[in-house]
C-alpha positions in Angstrom: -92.5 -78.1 22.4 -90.8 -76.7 25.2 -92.6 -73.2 25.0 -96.0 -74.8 25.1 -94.8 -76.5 28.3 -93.5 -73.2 29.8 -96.5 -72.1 29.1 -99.3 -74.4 30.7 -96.4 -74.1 33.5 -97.6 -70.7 33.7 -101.2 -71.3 33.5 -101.2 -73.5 36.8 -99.5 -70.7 38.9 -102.2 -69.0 40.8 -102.8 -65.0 40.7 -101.0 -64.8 43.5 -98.1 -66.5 41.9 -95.5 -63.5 42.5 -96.2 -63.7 46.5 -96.5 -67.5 47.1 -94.3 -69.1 43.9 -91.5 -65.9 43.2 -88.9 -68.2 42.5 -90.7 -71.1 40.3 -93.0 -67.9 38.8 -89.3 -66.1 37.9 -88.0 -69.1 36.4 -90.8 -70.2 34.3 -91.0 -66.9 32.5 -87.3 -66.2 32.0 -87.1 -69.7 30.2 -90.4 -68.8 28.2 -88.8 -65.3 27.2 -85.6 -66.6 25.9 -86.9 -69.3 24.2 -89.5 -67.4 22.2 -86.6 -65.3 21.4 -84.8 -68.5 20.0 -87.8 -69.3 18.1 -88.1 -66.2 16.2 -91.2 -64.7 18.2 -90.3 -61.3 19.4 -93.7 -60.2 20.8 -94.2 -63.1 22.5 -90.7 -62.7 24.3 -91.7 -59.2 25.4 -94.9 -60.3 26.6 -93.0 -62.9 29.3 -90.2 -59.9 29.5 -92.7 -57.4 30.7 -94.6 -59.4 33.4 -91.4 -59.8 35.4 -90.1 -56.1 35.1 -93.7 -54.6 36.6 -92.1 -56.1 39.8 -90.9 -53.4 41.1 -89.3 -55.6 44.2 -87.4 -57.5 41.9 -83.1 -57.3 42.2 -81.3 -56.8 39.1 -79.7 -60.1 39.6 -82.9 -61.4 39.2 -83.8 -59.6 36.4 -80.7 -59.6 34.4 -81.5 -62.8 32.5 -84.7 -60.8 30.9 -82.7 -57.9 30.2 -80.2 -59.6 29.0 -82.5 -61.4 26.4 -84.5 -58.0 25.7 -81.0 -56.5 24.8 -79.6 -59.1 22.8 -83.8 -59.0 20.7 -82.6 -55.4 20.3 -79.4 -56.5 18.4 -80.1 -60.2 17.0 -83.7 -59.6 15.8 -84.3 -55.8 15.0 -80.8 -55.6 14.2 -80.6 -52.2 16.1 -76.9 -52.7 17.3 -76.5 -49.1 18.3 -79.6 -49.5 20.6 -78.6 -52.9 21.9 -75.0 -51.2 22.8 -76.4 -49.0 25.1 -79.1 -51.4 26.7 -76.1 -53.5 28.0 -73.7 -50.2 28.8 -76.7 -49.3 31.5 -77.1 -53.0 32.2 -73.5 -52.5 33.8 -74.2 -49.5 35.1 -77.2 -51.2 37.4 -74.2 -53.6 38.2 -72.0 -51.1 39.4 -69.3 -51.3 36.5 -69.3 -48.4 34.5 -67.5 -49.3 31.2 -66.3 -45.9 30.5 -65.6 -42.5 32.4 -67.4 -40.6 29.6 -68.3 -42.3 26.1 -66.8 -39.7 24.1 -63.6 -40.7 26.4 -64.2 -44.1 25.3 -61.1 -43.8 22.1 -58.6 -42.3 24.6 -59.4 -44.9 27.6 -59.3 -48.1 25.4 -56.0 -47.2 24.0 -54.9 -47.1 27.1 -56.4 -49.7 28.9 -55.2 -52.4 25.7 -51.8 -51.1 25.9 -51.6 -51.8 29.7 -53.2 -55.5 29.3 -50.9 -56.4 26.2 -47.7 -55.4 28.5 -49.8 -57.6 31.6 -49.9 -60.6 29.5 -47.4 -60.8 28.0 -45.0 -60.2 31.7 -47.5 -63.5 33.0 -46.0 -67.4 32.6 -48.3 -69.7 31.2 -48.1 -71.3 34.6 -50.2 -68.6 36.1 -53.1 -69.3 33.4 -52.3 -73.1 34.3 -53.1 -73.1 38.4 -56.6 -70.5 38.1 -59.8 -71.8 39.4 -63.1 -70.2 38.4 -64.3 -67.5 39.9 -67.6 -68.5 42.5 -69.4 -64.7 42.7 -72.9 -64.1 41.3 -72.4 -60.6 40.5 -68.7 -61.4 39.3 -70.9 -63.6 36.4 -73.3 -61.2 36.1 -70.5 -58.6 34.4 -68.7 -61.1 32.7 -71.9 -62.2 30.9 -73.1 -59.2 30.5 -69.4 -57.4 29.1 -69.4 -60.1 26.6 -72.8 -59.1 24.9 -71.4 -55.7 24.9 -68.2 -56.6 22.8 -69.9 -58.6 20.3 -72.9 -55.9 19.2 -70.0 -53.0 19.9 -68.4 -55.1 16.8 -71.6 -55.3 15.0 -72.4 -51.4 15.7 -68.8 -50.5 14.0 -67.5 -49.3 17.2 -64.3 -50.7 17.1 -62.6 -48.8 20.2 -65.3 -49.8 22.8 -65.2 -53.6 21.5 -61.5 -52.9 22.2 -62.0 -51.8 25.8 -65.2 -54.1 26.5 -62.9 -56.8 26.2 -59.8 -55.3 28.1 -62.1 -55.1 30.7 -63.2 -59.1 30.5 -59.3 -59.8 30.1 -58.6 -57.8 33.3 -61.6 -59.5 35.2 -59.4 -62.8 34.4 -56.2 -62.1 35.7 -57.6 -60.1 38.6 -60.5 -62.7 39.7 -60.3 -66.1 38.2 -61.7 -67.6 35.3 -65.2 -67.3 34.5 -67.2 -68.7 31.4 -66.0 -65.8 29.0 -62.1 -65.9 29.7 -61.3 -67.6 26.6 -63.3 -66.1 24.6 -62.1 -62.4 26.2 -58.6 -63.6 25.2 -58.8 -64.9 21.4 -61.1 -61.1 21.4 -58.4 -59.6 22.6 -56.3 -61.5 19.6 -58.8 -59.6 17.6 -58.9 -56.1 18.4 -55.0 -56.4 18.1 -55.1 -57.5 14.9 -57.4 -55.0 14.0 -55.4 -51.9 15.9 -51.6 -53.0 15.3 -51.5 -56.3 12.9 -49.2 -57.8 15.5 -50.2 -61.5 14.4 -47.3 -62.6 16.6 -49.1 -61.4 19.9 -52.8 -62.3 19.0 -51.4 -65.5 18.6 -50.0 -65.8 22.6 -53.2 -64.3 23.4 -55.3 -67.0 21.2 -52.9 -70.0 22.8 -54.2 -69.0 26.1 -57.2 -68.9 25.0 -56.8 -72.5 24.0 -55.5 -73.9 26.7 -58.5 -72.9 28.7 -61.0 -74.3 26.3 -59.3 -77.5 27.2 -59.2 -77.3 30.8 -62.3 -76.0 31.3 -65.7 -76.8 29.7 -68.5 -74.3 29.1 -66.6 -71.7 28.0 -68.7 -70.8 25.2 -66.7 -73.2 22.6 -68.8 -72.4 19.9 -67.9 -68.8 20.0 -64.5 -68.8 21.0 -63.6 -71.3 18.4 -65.1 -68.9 15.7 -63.2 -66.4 17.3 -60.0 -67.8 17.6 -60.3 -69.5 13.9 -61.9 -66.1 12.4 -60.3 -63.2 13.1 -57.3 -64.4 14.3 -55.6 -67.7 13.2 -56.5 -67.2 9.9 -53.7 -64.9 9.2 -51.3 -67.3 10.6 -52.5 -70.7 9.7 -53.6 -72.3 6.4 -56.9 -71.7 5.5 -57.4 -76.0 5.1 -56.7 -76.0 9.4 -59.8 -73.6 10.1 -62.3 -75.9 8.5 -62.8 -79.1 11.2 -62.4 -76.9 14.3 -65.3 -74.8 13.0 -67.2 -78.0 12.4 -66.8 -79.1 15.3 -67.9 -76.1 17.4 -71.2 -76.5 15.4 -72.8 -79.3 17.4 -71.1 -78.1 20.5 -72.9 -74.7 19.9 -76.1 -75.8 19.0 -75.2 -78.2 22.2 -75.1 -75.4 24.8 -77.4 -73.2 22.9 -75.3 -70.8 21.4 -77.1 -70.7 17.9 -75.6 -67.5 17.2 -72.3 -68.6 16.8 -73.2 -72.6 15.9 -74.6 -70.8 12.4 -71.4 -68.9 12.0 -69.2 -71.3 12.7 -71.4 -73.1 9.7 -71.7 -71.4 7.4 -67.9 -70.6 7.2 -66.5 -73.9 7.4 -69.2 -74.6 4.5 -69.3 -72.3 2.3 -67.2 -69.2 3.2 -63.4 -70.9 3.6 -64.3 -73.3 0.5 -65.1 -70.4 -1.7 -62.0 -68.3 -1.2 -59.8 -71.9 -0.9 -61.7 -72.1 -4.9 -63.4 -75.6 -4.1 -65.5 -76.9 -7.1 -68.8 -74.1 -6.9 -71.5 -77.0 -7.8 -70.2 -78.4 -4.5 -70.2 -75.7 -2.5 -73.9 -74.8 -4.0 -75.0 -78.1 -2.9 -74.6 -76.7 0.6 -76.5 -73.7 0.3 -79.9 -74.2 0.7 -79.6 -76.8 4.1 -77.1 -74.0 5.4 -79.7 -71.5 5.0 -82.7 -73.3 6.6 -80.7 -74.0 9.4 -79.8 -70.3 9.9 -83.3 -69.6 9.4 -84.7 -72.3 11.5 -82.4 -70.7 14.3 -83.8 -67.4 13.6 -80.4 -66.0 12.5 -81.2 -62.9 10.0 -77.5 -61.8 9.6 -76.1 -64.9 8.8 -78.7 -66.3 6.8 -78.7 -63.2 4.5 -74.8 -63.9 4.3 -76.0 -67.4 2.8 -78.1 -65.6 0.4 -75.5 -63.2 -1.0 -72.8 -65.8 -1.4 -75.6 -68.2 -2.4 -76.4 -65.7 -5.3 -72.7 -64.7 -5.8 -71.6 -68.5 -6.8 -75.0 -68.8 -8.7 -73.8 -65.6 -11.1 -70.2 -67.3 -11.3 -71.8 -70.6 -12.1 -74.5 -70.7 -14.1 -74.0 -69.6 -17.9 -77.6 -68.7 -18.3 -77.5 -65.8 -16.0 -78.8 -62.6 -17.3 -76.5 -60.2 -15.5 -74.0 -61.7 -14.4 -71.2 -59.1 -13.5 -74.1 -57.8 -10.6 -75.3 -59.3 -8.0 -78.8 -59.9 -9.0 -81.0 -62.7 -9.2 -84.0 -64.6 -7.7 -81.8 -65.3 -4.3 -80.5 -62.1 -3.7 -81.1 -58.7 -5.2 -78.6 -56.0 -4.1 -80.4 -53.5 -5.9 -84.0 -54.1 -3.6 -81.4 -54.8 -0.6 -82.4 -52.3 2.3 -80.4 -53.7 5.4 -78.0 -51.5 6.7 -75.9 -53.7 9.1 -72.0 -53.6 8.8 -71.7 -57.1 8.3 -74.3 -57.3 5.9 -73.0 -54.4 3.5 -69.7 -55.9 3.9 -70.4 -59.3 2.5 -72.7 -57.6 -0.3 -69.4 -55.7 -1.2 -67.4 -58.7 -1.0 -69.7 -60.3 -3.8 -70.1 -57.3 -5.7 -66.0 -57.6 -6.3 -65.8 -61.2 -6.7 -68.7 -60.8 -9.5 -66.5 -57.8 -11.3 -63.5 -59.7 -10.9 -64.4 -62.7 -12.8 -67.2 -61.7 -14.5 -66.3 -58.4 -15.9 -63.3 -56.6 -17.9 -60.4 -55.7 -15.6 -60.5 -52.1 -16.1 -64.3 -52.4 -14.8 -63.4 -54.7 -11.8 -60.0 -51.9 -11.7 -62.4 -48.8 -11.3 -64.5 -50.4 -8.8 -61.8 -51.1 -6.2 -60.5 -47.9 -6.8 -64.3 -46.6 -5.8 -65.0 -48.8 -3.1 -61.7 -48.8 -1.5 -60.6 -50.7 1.9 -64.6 -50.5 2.6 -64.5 -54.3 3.6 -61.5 -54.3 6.2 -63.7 -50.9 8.1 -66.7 -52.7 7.9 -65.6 -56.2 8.8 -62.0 -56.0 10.2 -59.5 -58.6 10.7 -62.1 -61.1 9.2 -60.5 -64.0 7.4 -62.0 -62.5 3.9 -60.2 -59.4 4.3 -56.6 -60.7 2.8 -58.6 -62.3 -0.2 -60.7 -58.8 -0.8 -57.2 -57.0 -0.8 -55.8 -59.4 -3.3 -58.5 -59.6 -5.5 -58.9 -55.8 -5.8 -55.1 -55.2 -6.5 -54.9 -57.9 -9.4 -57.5 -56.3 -11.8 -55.8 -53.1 -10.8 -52.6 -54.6 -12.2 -54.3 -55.9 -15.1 -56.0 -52.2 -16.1 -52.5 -50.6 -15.2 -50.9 -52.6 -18.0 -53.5 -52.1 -20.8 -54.2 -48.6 -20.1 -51.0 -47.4 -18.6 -52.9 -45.0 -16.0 -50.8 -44.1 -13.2 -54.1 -44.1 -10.9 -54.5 -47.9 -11.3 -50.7 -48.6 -10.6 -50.5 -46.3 -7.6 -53.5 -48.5 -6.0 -52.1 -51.5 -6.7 -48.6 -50.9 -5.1 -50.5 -49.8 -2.1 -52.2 -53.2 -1.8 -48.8 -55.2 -2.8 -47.1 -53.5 -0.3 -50.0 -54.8 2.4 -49.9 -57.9 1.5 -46.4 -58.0 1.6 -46.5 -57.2 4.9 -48.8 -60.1 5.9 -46.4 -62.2 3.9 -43.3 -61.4 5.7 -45.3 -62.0 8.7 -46.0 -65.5 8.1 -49.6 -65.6 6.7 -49.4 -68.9 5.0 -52.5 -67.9 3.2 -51.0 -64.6 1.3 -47.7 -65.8 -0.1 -48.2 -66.7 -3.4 -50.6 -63.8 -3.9 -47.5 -62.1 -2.8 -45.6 -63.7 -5.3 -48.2 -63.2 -8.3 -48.5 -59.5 -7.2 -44.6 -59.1 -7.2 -44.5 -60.5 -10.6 -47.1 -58.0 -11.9 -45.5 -55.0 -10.2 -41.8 -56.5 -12.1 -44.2 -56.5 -15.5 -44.7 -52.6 -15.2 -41.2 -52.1 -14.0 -39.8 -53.7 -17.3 -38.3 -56.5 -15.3 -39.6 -59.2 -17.3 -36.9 -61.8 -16.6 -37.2 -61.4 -13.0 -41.1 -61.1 -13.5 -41.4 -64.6 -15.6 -39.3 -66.5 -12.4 -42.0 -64.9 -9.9 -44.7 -65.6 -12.2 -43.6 -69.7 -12.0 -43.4 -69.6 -8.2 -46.8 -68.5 -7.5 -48.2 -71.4 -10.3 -45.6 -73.9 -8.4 -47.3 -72.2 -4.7 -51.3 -72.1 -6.2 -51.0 -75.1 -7.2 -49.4 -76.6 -3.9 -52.1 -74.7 -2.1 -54.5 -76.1 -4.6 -56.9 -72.9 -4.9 -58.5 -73.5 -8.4 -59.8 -69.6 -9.2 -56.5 -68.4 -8.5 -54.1 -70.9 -10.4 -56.6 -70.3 -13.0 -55.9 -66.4 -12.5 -52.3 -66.5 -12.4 -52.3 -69.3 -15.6 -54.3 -66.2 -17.7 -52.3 -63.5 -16.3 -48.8 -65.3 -17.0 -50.3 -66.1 -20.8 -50.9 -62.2 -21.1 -47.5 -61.4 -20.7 -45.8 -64.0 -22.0 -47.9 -62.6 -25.4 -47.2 -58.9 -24.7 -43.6 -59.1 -23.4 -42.3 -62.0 -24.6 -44.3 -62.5 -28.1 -44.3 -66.5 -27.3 -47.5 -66.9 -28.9 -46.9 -71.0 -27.9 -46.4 -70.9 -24.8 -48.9 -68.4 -24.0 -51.7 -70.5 -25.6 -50.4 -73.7 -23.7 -51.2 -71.4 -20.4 -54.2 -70.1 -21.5 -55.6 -73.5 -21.7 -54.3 -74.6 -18.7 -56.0 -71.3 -17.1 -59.4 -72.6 -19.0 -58.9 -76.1 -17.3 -58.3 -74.7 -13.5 -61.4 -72.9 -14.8 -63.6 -76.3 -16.0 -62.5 -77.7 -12.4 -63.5 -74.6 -10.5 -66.9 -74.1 -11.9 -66.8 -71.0 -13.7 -68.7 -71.7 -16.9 -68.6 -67.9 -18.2 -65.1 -67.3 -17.8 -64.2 -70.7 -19.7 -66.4 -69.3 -22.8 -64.0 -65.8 -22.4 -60.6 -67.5 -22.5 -61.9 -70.0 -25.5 -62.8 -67.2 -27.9 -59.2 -66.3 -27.0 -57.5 -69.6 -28.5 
């Protein structure tokens, strides 16, 4: 392997190898630390990491690289993303860029900074992105590098406001220096963090069709990771779910290409399994994938992501699979929320994520109703602007409606207005994703309202849009729901078995063998 050859590399150097071979000597063990680090072997990593850093004549140019992979062993492998933060905030320091007068100044100056770069861009032509060059300076490279490790473990750490001026500060370097290898992804970011602040899809989208254009004019960009960016955060609430699949694929190889496993895993597992399971592809087919997905996230030496595989992996297994003891929890011999002790945002995001899909289908309403009222918009804080934040708000709101009608509790309806009138929003915006959820919801606010003629016509166009969209849990949702009230308000006993069984058959296609058996006893 190429570690063993770094290695006897190493072992032909003489002890004098710092004096006579610096440059060679420098090499060999910043390759041997970074690829331990890919390899999963920490210790071994700090072993080559150390060497270098006794040097005491060595330049922080020249020992950025180890720092740099030290740092990112901090975040990626101990998962300490707070720790990691500040490795790469005094990384910058040594580099003369201080990210931030005073980090308890860091809300105040981010606000500012996006505000200033949102009015910048947007006052630029396209044929100013069009004629730049990339930018020739070491130290230049150094920051850029260095800024974008910074951005992505601020996200991880939950600190929203200094991901938000980390990449400001990347966006800035662009229009004030050149291009350098993070521009794109500093731009479809960007898209992000305005998302996140404003939900002005309209502008993240200018700032992700720069980000675009530069992926094609200019290769090694990170393409792996701006892709997942772009696709992720961003495009997702303005394109169809179906379009985010082969550009995903596609940055797989090129990741694992260039090296950027990170993102190569990410970029996998959501064009495999995450965007199929919320687009309701067949579960046995989306099970199939699970265990290669996870070997190869593990065979990277990607925890976070490959504990993501495990959770959904046991999440579709609970849906799935009659036999399952508990299935309304997420439980089982994949995944055990109840032994689960990692503390990560993403990670508790995606267990909560499961938790609500389990109570959705797998429990009562007024259950899966007092859990969203408990857990709240703990997803979108935890995880925000992600593509599985429309489909969390959705699926919390319709059991809400559900409990509302049968119990009549105002607490239930309040709730669920709230997250109509957000998805709404999305809706008017042009989130081809969201509008028949919009639709369904509509209908089930009419249903309380009394507006039951208006309610029946708004009940048809989200079947007519599900089924165009052709999401199977959901047309399977809305068939059961529009058979309950055609039953309660209507008393069409007919017509409300005829969608019941077509409910049970979107059901059958889906995978969901549990909630077949429910909607059966009902005939």
């Amino acid at each position: 392997s190429a570690s063993s050859y770094i290695a006897h590399g190493i072992s032909l150097l003489g002890d004098d190898k710092w004096s006579t071979d610096r440059s060679v000597t420098l090499k060999l063990y910043t390759m041997g630390a970074e690829m331990e680090v890919m390899l999963g072997n920490v210790e071994s990593s700090n072993r080559y990491s150390s060497e270098v850093l006794k040097q005491s004549d060595l330049s922080i140019m020249e020992t950025l690289p180890l720092k740099m992979t030290k740092a990112m062993t901090i975040g990626s492998t101990d998962m300490k993303f707070d720790q990691s933060v500040k490795f790469y905030m005094r990384l910058l320091d040594e580099l003369g860029c201080r990210v931030a007068w005073a980090r308890k100044l860091v809300p105040v100056q981010a606000i500012m900074k996006l505000m200033r770069i949102i009015k910048r861009v947007k006052a630029t032509p396209q044929s100013f992105y069009d004629k730049m060059v990339p930018i020739e300076d070491p130290r230049q490279k150094a920051i850029a590098s260095v800024f974008s490790k910074l951005v992505y473990y601020a996200y991880m750490a939950g600190d929203m406001l200094l991901l938000v001026l980390g990449t400001c500060k990347l966006v800035e370097m662009t229009l004030d220096h050149g291009l350098n290898e993070y521009s794109a992804k500093s731009f479809s970011s960007l898209g992000s963090a305005i998302i996140i602040s404003s939900e002005d899809f309209e502008t993240a989208a200018t700032f992700n069709m720069i980000a675009l254009s530069m992926l094609k004019k200019f290769r090694g960009m990170h393409t792996s990771e701006t892709t997942f960016l772009i696709y992720g955060p961003v495009l997702s609430w303005v394109k169809p779910f179906d379009d985010l699949i082969p550009p995903m694929r596609d940055a797989i190889t090129e990741g694992l290409r260039s090296g950027d496993t990170e993102y190569a895993v990410w970029n996998l597992i959501s064009s495999k399994i995450l965007i199929k399971f919320i687009m309701g592809k067949p579960l046995a087919s989306i099970l199939n994938e699970c265990s290669d997905t996870l070997l190869q996230c593990e065979d990277a030496a990607q925890t976070i992501t490959a504990n993501v595989v495990k959770i959904f992996w046991q999440m579709m297994k609970n849906l799935h699979d009659p036999s399952s003891s508990n299935p309304a929890e997420l439980e089982g011999d994949i995944f055990s929320a109840s032994k689960d002790e990692e503390t990560n945002n993403v990670h508790l995001a995606n267990v909560s994520f499961a938790q609500g899909e389990l109570a959705l289908f797998n429990a009562d309403y007024e259950t899966a109703a007092q859990r969203a009222l408990k857990v709240g918009d703990a997803f979108s804080k935890l995880m925000p602007a992600f593509l599985l934040n429309m489909v969390d708000f959705f699926h919390r709101a319709v059991p809400l409606y559900a409990a509302a009608r049968q119990t009549k509790k105002r607490k239930y309806r309040v709730e669920a207005k709230r997250l109509l009138k957000k998805i709404g929003k999305w809706a008017k915006c042009g989130n081809a994703n969201v509008q028949y959820y919009f639709l369904f919801l509509t209908a089930e606010q009419l249903t309380l309202d009394k507006k039951n003629d208006m309610a029946q016509q708004k009940y048809e166009e989200a079947i007519e849009a599900a089924m165009a969209a052709r999401h199977l849990h959901h047309l399977g949702l809305i068939y059961e729901r529009y058979a309950d009230f055609l039953l309660d308000t209507r008393s069409a006993e007919g017509a409300a078995k005829e969608r019941l069984t077509q409910a049970i058959q979107c059901y059958k296609r889906w995978g969901s063998a549990r909630k077949v058996a429910e909607l059966e006893s009902r005939l």
